[in-house]
C-alpha positions as CSV (number, residue, x, y, z in Angstrom):
1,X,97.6,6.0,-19.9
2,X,95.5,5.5,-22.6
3,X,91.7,7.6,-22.4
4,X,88.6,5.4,-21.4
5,X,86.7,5.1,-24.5
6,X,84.0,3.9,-22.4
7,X,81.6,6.8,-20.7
8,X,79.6,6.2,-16.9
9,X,76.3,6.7,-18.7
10,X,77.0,4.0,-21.7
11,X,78.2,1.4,-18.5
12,X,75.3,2.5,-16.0
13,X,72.7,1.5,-18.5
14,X,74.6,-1.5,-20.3
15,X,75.1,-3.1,-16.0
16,X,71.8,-2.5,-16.0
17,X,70.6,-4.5,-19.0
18,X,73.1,-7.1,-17.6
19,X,71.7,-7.6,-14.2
20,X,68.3,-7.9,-15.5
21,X,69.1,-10.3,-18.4
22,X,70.9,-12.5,-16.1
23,X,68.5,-12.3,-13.0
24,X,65.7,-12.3,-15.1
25,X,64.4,-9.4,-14.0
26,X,63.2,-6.1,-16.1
27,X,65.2,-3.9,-16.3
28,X,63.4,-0.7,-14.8
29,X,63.1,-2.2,-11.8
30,X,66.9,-2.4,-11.1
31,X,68.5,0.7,-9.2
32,X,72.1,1.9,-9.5
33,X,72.3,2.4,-6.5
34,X,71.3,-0.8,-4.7
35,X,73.7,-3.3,-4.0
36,X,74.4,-6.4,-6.3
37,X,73.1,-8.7,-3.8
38,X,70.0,-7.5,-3.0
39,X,69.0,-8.9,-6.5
40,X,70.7,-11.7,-6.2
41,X,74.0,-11.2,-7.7
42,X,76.0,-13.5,-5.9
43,X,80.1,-13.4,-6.0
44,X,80.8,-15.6,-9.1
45,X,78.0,-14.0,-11.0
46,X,79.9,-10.9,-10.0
47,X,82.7,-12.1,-11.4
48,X,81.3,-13.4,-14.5
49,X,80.1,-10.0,-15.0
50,X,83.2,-8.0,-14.4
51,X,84.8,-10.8,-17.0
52,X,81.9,-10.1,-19.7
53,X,82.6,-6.5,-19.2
54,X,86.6,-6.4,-19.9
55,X,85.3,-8.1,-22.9
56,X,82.6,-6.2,-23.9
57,X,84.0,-2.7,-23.2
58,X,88.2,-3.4,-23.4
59,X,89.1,-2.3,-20.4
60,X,91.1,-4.6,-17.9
61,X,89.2,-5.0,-14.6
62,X,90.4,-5.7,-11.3
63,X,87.3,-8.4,-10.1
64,X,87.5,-7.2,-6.8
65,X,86.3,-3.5,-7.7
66,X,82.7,-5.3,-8.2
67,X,83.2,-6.0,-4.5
68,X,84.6,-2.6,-3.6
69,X,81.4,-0.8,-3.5
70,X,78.8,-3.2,-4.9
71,X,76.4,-1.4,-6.9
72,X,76.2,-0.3,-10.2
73,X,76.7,3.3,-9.1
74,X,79.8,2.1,-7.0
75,X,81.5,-0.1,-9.7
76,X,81.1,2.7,-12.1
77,X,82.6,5.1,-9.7
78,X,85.3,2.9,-9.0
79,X,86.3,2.4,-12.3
80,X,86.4,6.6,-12.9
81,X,88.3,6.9,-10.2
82,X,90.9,4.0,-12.1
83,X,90.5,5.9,-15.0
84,X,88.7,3.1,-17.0
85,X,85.5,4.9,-17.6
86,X,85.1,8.3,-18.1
């Protein structure tokens, strides 16, 4: 297994900056630890996102893990715990 080059910080804040580019919304006002929907991230979006991150970041996502736990604390957690982000 190759080491995440990628650390939970550096993805918290880049999902973020994501969400509130997309949603159009600024950026302090999105919580990690609110779900995805409850600003409006619906499921394609969701997967758009988990797309723009395998490119952004090189790591190969599994799109459901944006499903798993669906906030940005709980994507990044997820993707620890698959040893894509460290």
């Amino acid at each position: 297994m190759t080491t995440p080059l990628t650390d939970a910080e550096t993805l918290r804040a880049w999902l973020k900056s994501y969400i509130s580019a997309v949603l159009d919304l600024e950026a302090d006002t999105v919580s990690t630890a609110v779900p995805f929907d409850s600003y409006g991230l619906d499921s394609v979006e969701a997967v758009i996102m988990a797309g723009v991150m395998e490119e952004e970041f090189s790591i190969r996502i599994d799109p459901t893990m944006v499903f798993e736990d669906p906030s940005i604390d709980g994507l990044v957690k997820a993707l620890q715990g698959a040893g894509l982000v460290r």
